[in-house]
Biopython code that builds the backbone (N, CA, C, O; Angstrom):
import numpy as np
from Bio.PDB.StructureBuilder import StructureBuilder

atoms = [
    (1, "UNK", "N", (13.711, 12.646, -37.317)),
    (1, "UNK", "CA", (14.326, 11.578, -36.547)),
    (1, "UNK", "C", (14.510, 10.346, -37.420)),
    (1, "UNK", "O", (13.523, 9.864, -37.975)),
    (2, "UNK", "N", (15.920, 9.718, -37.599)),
    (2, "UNK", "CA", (16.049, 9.090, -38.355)),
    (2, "UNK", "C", (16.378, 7.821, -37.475)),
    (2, "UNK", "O", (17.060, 7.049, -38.150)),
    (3, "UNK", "N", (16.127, 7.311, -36.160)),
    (3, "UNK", "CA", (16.542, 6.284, -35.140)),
    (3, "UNK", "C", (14.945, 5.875, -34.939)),
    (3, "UNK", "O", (15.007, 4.818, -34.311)),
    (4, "UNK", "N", (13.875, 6.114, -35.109)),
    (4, "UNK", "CA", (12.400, 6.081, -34.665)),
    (4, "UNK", "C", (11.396, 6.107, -36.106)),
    (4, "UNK", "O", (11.113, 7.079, -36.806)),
    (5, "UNK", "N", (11.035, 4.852, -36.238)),
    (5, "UNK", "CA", (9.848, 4.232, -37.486)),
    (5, "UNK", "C", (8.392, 3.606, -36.598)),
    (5, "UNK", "O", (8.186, 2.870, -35.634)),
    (6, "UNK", "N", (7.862, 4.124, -37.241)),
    (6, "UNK", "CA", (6.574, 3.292, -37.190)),
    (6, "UNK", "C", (6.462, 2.453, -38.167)),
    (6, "UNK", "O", (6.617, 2.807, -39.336)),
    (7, "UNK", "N", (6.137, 1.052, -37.766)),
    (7, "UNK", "CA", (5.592, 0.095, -38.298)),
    (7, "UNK", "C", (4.144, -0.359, -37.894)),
    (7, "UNK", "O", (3.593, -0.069, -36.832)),
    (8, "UNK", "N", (3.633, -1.090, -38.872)),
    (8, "UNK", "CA", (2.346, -1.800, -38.272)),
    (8, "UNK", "C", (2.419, -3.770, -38.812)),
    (8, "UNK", "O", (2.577, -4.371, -39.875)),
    (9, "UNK", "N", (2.213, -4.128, -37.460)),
    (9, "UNK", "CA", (2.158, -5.705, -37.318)),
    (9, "UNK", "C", (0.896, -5.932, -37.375)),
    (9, "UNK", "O", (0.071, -5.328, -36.690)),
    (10, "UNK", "N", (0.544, -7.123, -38.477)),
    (10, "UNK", "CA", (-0.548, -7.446, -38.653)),
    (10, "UNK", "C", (-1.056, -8.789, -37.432)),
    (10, "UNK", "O", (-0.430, -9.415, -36.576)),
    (11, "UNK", "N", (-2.197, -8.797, -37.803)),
    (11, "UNK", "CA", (-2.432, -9.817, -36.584)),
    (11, "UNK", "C", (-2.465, -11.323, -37.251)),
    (11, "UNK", "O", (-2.811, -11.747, -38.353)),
    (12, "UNK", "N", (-1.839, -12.038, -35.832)),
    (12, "UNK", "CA", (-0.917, -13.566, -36.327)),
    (12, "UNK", "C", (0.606, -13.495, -36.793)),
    (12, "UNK", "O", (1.149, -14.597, -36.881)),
    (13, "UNK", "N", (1.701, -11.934, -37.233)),
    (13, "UNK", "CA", (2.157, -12.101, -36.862)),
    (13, "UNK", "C", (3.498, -11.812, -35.647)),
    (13, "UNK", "O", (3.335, -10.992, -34.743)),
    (14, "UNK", "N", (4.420, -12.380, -35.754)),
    (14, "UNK", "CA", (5.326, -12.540, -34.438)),
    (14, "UNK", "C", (6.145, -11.582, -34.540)),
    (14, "UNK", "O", (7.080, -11.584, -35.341)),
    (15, "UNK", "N", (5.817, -10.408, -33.526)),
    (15, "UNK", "CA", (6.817, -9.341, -33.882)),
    (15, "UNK", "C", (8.342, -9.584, -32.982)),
    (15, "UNK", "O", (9.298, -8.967, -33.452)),
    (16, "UNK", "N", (8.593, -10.367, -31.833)),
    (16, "UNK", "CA", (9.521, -10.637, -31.526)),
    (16, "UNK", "C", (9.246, -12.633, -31.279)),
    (16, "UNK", "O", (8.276, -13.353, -31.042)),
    (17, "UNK", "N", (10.515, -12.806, -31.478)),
    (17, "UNK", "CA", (10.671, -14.681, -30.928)),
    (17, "UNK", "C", (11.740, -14.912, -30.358)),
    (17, "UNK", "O", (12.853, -14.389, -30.293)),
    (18, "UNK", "N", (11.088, -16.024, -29.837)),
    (18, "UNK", "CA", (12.348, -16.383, -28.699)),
    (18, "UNK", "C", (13.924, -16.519, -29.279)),
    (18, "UNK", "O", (14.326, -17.042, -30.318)),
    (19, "UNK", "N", (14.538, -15.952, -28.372)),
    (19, "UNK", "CA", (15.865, -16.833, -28.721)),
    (19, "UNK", "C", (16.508, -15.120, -30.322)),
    (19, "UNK", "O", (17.596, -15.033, -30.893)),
    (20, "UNK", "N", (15.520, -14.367, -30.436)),
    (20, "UNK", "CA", (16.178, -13.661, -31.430)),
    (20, "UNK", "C", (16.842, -12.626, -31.312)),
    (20, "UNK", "O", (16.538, -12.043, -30.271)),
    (21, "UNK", "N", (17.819, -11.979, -32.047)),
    (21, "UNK", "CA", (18.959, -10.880, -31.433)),
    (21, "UNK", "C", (17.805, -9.654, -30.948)),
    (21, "UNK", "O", (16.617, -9.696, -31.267)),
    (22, "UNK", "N", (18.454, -8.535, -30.085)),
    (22, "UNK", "CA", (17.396, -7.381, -29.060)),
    (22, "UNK", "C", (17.879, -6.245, -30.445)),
    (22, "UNK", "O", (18.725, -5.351, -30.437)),
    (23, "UNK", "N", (17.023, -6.684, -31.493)),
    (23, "UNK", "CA", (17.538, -5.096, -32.767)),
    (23, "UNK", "C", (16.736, -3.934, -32.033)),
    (23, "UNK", "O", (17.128, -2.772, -32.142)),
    (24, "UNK", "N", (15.908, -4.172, -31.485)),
    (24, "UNK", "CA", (14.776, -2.790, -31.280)),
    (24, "UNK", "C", (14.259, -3.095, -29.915)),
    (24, "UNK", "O", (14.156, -4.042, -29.136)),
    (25, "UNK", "N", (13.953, -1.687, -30.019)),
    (25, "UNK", "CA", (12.901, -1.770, -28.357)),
    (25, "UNK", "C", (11.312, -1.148, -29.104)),
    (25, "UNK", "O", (11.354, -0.093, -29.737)),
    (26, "UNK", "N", (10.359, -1.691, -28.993)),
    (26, "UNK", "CA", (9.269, -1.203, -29.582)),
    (26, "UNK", "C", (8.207, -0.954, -28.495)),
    (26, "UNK", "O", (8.128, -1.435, -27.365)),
    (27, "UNK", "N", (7.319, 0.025, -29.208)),
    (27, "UNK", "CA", (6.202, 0.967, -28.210)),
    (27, "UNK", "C", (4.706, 0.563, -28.962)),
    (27, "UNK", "O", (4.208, 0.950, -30.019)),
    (28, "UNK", "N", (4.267, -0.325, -27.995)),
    (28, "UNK", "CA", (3.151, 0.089, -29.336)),
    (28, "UNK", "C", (1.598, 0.676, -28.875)),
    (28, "UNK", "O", (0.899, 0.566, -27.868)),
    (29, "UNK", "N", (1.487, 1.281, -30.044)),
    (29, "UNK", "CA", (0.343, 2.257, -30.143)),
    (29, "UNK", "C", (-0.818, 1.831, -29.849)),
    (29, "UNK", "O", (-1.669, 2.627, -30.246)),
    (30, "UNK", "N", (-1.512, 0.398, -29.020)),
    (30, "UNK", "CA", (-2.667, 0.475, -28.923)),
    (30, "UNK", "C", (-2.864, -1.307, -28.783)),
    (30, "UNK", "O", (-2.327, -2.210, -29.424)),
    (31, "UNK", "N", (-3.576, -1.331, -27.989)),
    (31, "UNK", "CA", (-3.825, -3.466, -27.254)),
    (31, "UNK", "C", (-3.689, -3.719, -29.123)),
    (31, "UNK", "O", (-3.829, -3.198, -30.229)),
    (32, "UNK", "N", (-3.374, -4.729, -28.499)),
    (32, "UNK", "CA", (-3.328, -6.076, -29.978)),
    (32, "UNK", "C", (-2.256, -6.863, -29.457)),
    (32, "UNK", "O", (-2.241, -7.985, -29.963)),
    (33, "UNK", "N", (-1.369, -6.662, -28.632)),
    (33, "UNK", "CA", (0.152, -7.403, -28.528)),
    (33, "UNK", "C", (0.008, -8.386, -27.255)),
    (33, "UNK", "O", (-0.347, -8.025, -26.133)),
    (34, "UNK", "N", (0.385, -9.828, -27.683)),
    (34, "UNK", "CA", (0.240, -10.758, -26.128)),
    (34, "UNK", "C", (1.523, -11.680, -26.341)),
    (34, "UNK", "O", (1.730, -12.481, -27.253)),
    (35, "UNK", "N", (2.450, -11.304, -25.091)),
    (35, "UNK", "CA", (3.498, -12.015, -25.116)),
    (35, "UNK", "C", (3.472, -13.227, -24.065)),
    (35, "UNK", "O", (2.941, -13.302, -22.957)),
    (36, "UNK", "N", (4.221, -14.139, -24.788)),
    (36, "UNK", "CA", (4.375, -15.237, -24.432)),
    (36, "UNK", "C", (5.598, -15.802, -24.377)),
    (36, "UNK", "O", (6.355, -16.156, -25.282)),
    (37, "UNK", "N", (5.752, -15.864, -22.581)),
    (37, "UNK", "CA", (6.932, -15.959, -22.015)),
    (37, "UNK", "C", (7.177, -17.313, -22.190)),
    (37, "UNK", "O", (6.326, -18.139, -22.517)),
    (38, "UNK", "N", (8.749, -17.607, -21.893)),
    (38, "UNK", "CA", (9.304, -19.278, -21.580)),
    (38, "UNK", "C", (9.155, -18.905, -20.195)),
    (38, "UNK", "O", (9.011, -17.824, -19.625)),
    (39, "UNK", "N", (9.267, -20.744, -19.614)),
    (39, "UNK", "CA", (9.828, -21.111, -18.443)),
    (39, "UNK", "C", (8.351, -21.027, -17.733)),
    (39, "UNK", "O", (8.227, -20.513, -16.622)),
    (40, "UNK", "N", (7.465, -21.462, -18.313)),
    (40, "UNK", "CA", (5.689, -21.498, -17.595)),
    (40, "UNK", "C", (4.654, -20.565, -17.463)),
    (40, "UNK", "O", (3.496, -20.894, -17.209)),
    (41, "UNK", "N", (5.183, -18.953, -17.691)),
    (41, "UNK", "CA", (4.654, -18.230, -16.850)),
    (41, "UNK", "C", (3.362, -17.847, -17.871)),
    (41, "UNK", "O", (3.372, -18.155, -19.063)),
    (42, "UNK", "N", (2.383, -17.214, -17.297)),
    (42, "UNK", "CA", (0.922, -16.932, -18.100)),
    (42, "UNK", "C", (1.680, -15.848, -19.358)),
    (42, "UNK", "O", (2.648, -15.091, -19.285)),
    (43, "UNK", "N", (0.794, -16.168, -20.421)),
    (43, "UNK", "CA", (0.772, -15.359, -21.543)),
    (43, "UNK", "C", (-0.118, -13.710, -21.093)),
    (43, "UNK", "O", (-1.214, -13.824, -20.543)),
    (44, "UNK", "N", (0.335, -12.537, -21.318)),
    (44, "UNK", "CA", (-0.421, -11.377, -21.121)),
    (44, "UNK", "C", (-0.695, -10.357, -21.875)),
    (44, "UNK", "O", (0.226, -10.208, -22.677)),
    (45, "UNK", "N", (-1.542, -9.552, -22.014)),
    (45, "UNK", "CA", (-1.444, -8.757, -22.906)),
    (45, "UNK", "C", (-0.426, -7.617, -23.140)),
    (45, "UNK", "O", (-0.612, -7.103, -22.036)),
    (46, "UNK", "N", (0.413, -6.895, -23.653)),
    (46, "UNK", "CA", (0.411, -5.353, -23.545)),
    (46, "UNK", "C", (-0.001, -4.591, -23.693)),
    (46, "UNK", "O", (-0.802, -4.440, -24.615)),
    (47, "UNK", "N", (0.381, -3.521, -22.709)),
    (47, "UNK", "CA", (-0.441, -2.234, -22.892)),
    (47, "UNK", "C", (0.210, -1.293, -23.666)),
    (47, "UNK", "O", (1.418, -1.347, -23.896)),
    (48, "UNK", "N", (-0.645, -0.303, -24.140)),
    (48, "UNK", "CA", (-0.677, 0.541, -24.959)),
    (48, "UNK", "C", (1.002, 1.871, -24.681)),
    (48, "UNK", "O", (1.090, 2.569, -23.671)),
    (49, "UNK", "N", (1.634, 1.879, -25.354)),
    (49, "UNK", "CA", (2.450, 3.334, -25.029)),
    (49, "UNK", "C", (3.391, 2.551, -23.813)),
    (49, "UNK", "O", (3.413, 3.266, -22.812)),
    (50, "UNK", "N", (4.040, 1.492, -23.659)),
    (50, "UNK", "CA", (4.734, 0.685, -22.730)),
    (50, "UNK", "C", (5.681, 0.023, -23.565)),
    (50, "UNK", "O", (5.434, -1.040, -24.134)),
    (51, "UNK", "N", (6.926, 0.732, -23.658)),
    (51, "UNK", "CA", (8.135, -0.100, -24.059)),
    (51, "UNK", "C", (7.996, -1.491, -23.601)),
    (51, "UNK", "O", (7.585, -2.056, -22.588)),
    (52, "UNK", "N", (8.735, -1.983, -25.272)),
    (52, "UNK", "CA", (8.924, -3.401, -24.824)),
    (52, "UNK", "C", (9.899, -3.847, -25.188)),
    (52, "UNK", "O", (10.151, -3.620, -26.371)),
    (53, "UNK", "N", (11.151, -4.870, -24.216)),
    (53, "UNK", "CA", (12.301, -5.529, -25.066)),
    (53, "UNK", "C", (13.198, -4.389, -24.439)),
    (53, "UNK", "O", (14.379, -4.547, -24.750)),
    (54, "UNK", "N", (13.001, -3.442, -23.758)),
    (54, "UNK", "CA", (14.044, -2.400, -22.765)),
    (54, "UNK", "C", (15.458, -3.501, -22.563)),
    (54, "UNK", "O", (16.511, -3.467, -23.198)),
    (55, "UNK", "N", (15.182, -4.153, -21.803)),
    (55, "UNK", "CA", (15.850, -4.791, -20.695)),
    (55, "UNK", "C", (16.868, -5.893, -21.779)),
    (55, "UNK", "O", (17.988, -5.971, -21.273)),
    (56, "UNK", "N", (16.797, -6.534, -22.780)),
    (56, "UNK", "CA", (17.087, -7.162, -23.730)),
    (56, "UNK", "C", (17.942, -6.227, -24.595)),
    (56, "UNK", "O", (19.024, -6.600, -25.048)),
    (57, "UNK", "N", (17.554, -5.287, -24.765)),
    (57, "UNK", "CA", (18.405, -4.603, -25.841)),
    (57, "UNK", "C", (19.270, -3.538, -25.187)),
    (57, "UNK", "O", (19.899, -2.733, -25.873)),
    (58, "UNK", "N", (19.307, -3.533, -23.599)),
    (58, "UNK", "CA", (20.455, -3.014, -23.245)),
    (58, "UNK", "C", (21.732, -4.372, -22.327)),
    (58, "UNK", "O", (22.908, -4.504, -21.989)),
    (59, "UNK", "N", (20.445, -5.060, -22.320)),
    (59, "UNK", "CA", (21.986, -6.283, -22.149)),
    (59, "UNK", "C", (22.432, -6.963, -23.310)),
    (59, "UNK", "O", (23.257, -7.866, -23.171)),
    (60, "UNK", "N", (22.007, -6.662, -24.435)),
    (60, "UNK", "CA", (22.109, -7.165, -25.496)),
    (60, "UNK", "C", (22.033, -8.885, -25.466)),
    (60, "UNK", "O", (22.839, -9.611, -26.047)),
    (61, "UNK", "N", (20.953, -9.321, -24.707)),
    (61, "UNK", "CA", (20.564, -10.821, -24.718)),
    (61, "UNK", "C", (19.472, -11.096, -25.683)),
    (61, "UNK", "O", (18.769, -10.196, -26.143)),
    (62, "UNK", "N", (19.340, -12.351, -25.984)),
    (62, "UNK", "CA", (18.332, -12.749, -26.929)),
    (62, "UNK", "C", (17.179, -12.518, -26.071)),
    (62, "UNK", "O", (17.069, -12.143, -24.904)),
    (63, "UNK", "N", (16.422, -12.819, -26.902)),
    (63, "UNK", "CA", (14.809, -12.748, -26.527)),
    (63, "UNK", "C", (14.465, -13.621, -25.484)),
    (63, "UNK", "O", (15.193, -14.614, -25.454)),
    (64, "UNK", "N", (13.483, -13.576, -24.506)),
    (64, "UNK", "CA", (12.873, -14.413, -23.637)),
    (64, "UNK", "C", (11.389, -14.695, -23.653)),
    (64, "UNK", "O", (10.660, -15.103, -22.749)),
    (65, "UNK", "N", (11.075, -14.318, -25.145)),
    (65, "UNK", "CA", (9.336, -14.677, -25.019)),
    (65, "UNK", "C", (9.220, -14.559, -26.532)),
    (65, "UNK", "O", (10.064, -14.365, -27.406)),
    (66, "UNK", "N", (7.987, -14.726, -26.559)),
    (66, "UNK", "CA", (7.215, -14.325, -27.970)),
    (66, "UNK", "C", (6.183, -13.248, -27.955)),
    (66, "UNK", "O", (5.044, -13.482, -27.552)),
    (67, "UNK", "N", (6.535, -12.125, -28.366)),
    (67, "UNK", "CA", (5.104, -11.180, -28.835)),
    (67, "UNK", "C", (4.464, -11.663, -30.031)),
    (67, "UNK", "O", (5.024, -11.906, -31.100)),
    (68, "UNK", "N", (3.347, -11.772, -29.782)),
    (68, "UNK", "CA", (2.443, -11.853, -31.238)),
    (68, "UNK", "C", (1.348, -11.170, -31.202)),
    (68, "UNK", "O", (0.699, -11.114, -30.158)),
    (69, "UNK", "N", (1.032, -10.662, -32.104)),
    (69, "UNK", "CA", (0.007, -9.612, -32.611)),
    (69, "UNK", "C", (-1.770, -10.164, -32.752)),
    (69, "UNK", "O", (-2.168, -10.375, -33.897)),
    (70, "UNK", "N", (-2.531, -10.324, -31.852)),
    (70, "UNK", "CA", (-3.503, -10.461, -31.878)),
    (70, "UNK", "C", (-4.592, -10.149, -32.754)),
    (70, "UNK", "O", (-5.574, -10.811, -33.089)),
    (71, "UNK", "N", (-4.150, -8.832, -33.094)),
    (71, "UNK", "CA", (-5.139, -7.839, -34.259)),
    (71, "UNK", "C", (-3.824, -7.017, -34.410)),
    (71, "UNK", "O", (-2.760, -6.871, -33.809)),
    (72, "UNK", "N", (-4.531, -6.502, -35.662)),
    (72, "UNK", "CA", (-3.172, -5.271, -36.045)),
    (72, "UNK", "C", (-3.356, -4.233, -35.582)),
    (72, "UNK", "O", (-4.410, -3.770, -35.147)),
    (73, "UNK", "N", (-1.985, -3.614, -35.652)),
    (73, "UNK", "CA", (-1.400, -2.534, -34.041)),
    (73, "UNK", "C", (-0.318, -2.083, -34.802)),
    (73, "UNK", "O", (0.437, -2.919, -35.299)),
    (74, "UNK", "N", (-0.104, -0.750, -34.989)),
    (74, "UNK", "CA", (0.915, -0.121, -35.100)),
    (74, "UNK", "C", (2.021, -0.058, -34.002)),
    (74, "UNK", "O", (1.482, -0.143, -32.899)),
    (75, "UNK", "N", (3.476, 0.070, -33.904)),
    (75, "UNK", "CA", (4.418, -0.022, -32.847)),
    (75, "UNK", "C", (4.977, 1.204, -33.738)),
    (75, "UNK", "O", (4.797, 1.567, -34.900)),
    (76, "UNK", "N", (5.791, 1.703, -32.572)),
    (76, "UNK", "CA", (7.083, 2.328, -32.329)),
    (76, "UNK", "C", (8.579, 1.725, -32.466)),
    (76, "UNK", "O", (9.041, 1.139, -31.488)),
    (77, "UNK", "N", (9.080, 1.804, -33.231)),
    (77, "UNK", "CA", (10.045, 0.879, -33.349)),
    (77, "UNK", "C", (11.613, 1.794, -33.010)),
    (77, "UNK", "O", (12.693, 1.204, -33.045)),
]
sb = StructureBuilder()
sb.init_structure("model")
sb.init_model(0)
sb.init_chain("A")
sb.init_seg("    ")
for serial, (resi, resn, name, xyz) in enumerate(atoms, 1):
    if name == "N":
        sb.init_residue(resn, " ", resi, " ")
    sb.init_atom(name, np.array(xyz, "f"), 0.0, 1.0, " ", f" {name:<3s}", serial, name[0])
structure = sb.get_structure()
């Protein structure tokens, strides 16, 4: 499969930011990831094996939050 990489995000940094083009939808392999939405709402963790950025990269809109990597975590990219 040449459409599907694993990467690993280290912790601290920002695997998606606000406002940036939807290149990928990523899966990731295991807690470390806490996104942080605009517009007030609580920061949360993700869970493990739970697409993220679906909804963005089929409307092809920018980003609406920040993921950042708590500890390092391999994704699905």
């Amino acid at each position: 499969m040449n459409e599907v990489c694993r990467a690993r995000v280290r912790a601290g940094e920002v695997l998606v930011g606000r406002g940036s083009p939807p290149a990928f939808v990523y899966v990731p392999l295991g807690p470390g990831l806490t996104v942080l939405p605009v517009g007030g709402y609580a920061e949360s963790a993700l869970h493990p094996w739970v697409p993220v950025g679906t909804p963005g990269a089929i409307r092809r809109a920018g980003r609406n939050a920040d993921i950042v990597a708590e500890r390092d975590v391999d994704v699905l990219m």
